[in-house]
N, C-alpha and C positions, 0 to 999 in steps of 0.2 A: 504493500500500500504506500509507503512511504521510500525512498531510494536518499541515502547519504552519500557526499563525495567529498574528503580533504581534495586539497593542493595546496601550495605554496610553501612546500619544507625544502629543505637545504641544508648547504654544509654555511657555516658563517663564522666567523671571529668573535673570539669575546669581547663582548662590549658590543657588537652586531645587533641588525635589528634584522628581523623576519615579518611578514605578513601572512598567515595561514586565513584559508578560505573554506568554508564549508554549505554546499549546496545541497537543501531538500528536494526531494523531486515527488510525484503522485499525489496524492492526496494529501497536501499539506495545509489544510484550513481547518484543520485538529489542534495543529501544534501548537504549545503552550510553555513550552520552554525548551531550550538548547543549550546543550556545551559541550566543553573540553574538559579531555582527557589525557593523561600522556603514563607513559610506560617505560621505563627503563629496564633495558636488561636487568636478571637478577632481583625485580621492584615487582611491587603489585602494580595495578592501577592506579591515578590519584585521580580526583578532581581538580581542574587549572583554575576553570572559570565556569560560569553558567548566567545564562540572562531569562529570566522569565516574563512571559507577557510583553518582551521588547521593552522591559521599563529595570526592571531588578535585578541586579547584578550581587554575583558573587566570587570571590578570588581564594586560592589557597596564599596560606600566609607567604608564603616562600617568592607567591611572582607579583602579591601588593606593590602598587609604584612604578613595576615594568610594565606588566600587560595589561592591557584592554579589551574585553569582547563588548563587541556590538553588532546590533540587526537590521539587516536590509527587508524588510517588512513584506516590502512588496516583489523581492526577487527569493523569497525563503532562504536567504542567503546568511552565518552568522561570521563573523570576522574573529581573528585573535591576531592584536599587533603586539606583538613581542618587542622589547627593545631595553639595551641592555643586557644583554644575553649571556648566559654564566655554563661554563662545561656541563655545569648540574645541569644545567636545562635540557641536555641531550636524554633523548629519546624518540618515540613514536608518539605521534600525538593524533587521539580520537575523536571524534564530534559526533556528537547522538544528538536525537530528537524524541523528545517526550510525547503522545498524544495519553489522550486520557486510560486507555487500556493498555497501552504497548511503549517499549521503546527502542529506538531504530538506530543501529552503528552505522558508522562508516568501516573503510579497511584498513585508513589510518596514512599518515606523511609523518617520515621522516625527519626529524630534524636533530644535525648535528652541529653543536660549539665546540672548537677545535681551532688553536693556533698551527 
């Protein structure tokens, strides 16, 4: 019902900045909140970020200050601008989609901090 898509991960410097993109597709006039996720080797999952209703936001303590998620409303599109970007930041990073019954992955982007 619902189709997820990352892009915009990379290899970057620290102190780099990245833009990750994440695209809903089908039936998306459910959906009620969105985010990010990421995943390091060896880690569980964490939560980055999350926006609900396009208005409430929320961040793990760790990326307060760098990133930022936000919603393209009308393209079901949610953003995460990373900047400042620290080794620890290296991982996969996932973006799901809430609707009221279900919730939908992506398969996830890349992104590594590395001099």
């Amino acid at each position: 019902q619902v189709q997820v898509v990352e892009s915009g991960g990379g290899l970057v410097q620290p102190g780099g900045s990245l833009r990750l993109s994440c695209a809903a597709s089908g039936n998306t006039f459910g959906i009620y909140r969105m985010g990010w996720y990421r995943r390091a080797p060896g880690k569980q999952r964490e939560l980055v970020a999350d926006i609900t209703n396009g208005i409430s936001t929320n961040y793990a303590d760790s990326v307060k200050g760098r990133f930022t998620i936000s919603r393209d409303n009308a393209k079901n599109t949610v953003f995460l601008q990373m900047n400042n970007l620290k080794p620890e930041d290296t991982a996969v990073y996932y973006c799901n989609a809430d609707v009221i019954l279900n919730t939908y992955w992506g398969q996830g982007t890349q992104v590594t901090v590395s001099s």
